[in-house]
N, C-alpha and C positions, 0 to 999 in steps of 0.2 A: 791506416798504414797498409800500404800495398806490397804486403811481404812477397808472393809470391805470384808467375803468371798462372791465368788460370787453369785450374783443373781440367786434364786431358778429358776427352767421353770414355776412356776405360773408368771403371768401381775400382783398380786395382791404386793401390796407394802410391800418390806422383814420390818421386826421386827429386831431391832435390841437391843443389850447388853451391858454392860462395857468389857465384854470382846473383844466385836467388835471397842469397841472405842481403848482398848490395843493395836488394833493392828496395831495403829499408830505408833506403837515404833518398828515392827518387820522387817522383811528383808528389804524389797522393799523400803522404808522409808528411812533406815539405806543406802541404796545402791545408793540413788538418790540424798540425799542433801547436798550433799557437793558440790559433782559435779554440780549439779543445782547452785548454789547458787555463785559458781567460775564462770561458765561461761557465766551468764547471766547480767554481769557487762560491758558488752562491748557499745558502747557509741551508743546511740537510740535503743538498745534494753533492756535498763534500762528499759522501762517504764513496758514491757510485763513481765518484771520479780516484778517491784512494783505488777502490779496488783493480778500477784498469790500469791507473800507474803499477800497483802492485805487482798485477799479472802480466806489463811486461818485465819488468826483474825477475819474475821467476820462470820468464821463457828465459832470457838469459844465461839463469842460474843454471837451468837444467840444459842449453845447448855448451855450454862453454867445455862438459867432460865428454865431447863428444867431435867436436868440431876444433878447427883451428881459430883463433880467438879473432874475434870481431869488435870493434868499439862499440859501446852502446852511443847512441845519437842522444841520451840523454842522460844525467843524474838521476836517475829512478829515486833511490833513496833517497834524498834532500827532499823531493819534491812530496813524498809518501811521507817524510816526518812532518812537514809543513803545515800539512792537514791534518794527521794527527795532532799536534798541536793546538792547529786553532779549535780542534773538537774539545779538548781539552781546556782551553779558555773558554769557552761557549760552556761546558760543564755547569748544569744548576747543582746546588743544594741537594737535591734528594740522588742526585749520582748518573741522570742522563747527561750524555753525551751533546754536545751541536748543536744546545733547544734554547741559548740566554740571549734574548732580543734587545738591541741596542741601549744595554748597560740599565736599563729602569726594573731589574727584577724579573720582568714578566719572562717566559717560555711559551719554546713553540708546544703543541698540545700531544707533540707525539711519546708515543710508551715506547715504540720496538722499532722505527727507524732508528733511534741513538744506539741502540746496540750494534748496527752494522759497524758500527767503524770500532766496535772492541777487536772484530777481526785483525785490523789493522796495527790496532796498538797490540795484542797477542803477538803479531808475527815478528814487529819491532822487537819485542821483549825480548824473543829466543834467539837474538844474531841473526834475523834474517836479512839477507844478502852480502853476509859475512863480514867478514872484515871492514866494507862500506858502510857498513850500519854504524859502527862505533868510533865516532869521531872525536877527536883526543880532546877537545877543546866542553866541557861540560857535560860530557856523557852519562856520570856517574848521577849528578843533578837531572838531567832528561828523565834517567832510565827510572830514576824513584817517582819522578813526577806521572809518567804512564802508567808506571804499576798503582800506585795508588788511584789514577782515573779508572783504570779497568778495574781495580777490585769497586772502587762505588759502583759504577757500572754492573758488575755482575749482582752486585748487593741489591741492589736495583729490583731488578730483574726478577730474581729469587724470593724475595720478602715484601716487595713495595709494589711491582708491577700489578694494575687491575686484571682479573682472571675471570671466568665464569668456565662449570665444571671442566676444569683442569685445562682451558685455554689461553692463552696470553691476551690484552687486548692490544689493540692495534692504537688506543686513545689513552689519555689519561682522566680526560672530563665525560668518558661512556663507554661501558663495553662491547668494542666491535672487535669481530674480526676481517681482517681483508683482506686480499691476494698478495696484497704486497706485502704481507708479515710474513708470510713462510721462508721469503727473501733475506728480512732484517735482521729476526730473531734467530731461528734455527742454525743455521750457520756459527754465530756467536756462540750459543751453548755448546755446541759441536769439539769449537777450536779453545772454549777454555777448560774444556774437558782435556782434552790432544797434551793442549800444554801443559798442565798437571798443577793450575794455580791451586796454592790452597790459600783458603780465607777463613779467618778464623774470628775474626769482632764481631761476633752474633749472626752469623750466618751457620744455617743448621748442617750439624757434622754428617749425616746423611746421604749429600750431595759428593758423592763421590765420582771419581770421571768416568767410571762406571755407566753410575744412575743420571749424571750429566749426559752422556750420547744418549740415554733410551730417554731422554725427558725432550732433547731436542727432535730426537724423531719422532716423537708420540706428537711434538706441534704439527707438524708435517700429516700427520692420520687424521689428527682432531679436525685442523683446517680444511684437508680434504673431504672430512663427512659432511660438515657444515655447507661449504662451499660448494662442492663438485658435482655438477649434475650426472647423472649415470651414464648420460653419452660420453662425459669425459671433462666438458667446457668448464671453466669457474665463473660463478659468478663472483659478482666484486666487494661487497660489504653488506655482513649479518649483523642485527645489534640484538645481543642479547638480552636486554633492557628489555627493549619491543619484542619480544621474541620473531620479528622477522627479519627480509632483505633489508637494509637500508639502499642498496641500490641489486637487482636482482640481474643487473643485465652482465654478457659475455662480454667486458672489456679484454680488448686482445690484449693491452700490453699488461693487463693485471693477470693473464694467465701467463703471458712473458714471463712477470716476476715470481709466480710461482716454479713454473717449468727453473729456471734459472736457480734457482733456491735449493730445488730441491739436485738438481745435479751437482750444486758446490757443496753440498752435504755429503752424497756419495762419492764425491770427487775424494774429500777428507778420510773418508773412514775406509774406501776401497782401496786398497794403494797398489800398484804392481811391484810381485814380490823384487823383480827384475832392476827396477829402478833405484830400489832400495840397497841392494846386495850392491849395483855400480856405485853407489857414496857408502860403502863403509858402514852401512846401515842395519846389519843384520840384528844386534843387538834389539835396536829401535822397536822394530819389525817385531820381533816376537812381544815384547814391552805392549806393544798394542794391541796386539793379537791376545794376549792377557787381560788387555784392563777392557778390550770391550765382551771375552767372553767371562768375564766377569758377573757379567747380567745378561740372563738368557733369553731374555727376553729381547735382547739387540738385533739378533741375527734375524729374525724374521722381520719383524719391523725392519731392519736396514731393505729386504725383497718387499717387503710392502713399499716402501716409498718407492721402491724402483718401478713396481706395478703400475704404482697413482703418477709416475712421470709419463710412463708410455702410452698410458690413456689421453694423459691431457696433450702429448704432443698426437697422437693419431689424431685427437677430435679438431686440433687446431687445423692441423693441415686438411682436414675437410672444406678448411673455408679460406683458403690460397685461391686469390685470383688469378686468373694468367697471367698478369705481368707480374706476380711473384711477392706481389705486397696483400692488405689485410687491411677490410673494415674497421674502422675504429670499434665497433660492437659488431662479433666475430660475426650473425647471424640477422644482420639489419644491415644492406644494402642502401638504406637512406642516408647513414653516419656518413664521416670523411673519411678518403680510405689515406692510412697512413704508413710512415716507413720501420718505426721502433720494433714491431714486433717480429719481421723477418728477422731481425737484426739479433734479437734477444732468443728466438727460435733454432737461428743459424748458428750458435753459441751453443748453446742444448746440445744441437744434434753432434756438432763436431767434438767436445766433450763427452756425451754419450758411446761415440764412436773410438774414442778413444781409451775410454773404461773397455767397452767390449772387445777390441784389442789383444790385452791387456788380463785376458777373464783366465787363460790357463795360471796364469800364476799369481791370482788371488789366492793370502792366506790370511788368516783372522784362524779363529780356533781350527780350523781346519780349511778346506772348498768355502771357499764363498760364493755363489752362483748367481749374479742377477737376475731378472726374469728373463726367458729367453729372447731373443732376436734374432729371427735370420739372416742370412746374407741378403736374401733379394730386397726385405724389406730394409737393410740397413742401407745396401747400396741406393737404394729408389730415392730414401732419404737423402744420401749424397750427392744425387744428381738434383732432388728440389732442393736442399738447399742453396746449390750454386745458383740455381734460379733467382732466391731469394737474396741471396748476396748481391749476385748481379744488379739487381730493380734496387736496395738501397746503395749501392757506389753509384748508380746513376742517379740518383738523388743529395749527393754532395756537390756542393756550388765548388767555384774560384775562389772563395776564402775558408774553402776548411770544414762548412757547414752543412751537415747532416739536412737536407731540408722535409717538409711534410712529415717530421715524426710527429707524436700527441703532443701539445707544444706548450709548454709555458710560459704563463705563469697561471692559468686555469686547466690546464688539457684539458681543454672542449672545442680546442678545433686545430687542424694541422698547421706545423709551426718548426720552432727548435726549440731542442731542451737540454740543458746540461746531461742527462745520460742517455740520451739519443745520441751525442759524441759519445759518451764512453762505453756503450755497447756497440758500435762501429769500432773503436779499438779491441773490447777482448773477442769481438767477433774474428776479426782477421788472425788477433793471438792467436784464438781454440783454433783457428784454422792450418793456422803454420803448425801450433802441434800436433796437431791429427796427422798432417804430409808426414809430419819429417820423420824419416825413420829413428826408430829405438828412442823418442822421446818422450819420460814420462808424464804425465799427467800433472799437471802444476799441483801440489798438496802444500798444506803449511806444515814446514817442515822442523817442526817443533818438539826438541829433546822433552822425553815424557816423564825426568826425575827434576824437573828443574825446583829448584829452591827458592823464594824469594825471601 
């Protein structure tokens, strides 16, 4: 979606119009979502596609008390329950999420992809996108059916998922960790922390939303020690079993997934006080500001993950071609070069840029400070990423499709893939809210006394 035209060559932040909001409904839009939206139904990468329908209802949400009202071009909410849903029918036995393979028992072999999509069902649960969410017609039925999937799901997780010293694995049949867990897991702990689920049928009373935010950012630390080479890059899967790599190389879209991961964590627990104070929020606000100085150990770990993002996005962009895209293996020139990881980058930064924004009226127990970033380097980043965006728009065909990202159904050579569409969508989202003046940061905006 081609929200808006491009970025002037000033750093200083574009102005925008209704007529830039129009242009939601023009080509690129037009050209992308059907297709988007067909092929991102394929089983475990349902989630990656919830979350970019997600993130546009909650541009929406957050442009509507700000602007004169626009139609959305789609159902966001129908289409975000749907998939929740089917993760929810795909539910095995032991409480993942999206892993029951064509009805004979068996499961897919993942631990910490099915927790991506607790996000989702989390966000459903608290009324998100208001009054849309709650549809007269069996809602009451719906709403017991998600809560009881996310509490197995977190059950999961907590008591059942394979670990080695205090990591999650990324398997169920081995203990690895990968790039793409900091993505799946972290997040989840994060947001059923936020909402304030309690679970009480044998899950240890302990786990408070507290000790839930420092458990999800400690995955975030642990992965990074594991993974992160000191220039910055991730490798892609350790197995703890072998004590080594299971694969040692810099896949760029498996530092995508981390970069990405770890800024919808920050995204969550940073909030601008500003945003909040505009929706009536202020109670909220302190609410949080409580439960995560609850444990004091949050607030540094919250600047350590912000460290370990700024590292891994400096070391990626070391390895930007000029035309603005990225070797499938950041640092091997022989690989295929492909489009995913601009896309997943360009997402980071405008996110990023939008926390730092945002930084004077950060509160949690007090100042919350991320790691520094200056202007020159934030702006430099602003202008590569438009680079970066540029080289994947020109890599969408006449139907919609994202082309040359890591491609499935092996990524091992360039292709299309279901979240190769849906990082082209919250790419452009984090972009339109980065322009648009006074809009906050998409958070799950989730009441922190909620009862179930």
């Amino acid at each position: 979606m081609d929200f808006i035209e491009d970025r002037a060559s000033s750093p200083q932040m574009a102005k925008l119009n209704r007529a830039d909001i129009e242009s939601l409904k023009k080509k690129r839009e037009d050209k992308m979502s059907f297709s988007t939206f067909m092929t991102m139904l394929k089983l475990l990468e349902e989630d990656v596609a919830a979350h970019a329908i997600l993130e546009c209802q909650e541009f929406w949400d957050s442009r509507d008390s700000i602007c004169p009202p626009v139609p959305q071009p789609f159902d966001f909410i129908s289409l975000i329950y749907a998939l929740a849903h089917e993760s929810v029918v795909r539910q095995a036995p032991d409480g993942r999420l999206s892993v029951l393979l064509n009805g004979d028992g068996s499961t897919d072999p993942g631990a910490a992809d099915p927790a991506s999509m607790g996000n989702v069902i989390c966000w459903l649960l608290a009324g998100g996108g208001g009054t849309q969410a709650t549809r007269s017609t069996g809602v009451n039925a719906a709403s017991s059916t998600l809560r009881d999937a996310v509490e197995k799901q977190y059950r999961y997780i907590i008591m059942s998922c394979p670990r080695a010293s205090g990591t999650f694995s990324h398997r169920i049949d081995c203990k690895q960790i990968w790039s793409e867990t900091v993505y799946m897991l972290p997040p989840f702990l994060v947001a059923t922390a936020l909402s304030q689920i309690r679970y009480n049928n044998g899950v240890n009373d302990s786990m408070t939303p507290a000790f839930l935010i420092e458990y999800g950012l400690q995955q975030i630390v642990h992965a990074a020690k594991v993974l992160q080479a000191p220039s910055g890059e991730w490798s892609h899967i350790y197995d703890f079993d072998a004590q080594d790599f299971k694969r040692k190389a810099w896949w760029g879209v498996g530092n995508g997934w981390a970069c990405c991961g770890i800024v919808r964590v920050l995204g969550m627990l940073v909030r601008p006080q500003a945003a909040e104070t505009s929706r009536n929020n202020v109670d909220r606000r302190f609410e949080l500001s409580r439960t995560i100085a609850g444990n004091a150990a949050n607030m540094p770990l919250i600047r350590q993950c912000g460290s370990i993002l700024l590292l891994t996005l400096r070391a990626c962009l070391k390895h930007m071609r000029p035309d603005g895209l990225f070797h499938d293996i950041l640092d091997d020139r022989s690989t295929f070069v492909e489009t995913n990881l601009p896309q997943m980058l360009a997402y980071t930064i405008f996110c990023r840029a939008l926390l730092r924004r945002h930084a004077s009226g950060f509160q949690l127990s007090g100042p919350c400070y991320l790691p520094e970033l200056g202007d020159d380097e934030m702006n430099g980043w602003l202008h590569t990423v438009e680079q970066m965006r540029k080289a994947a728009v020109g890599k969408t065909d006449g139907w919609g499709f994202v082309r040359d990202v890591c491609g499935s159904p092996r990524f091992d050579k360039a292709g299309t893939a279901e979240e190769g569409q849906a990082w082209a969508i919250m790419m452009e989202v984090a972009r339109t809210s980065e322009l648009w003046p006074h809009v906050h940061f998409p958070a799950y905006e989730m009441p922190l006394n909620m009862a179930y």
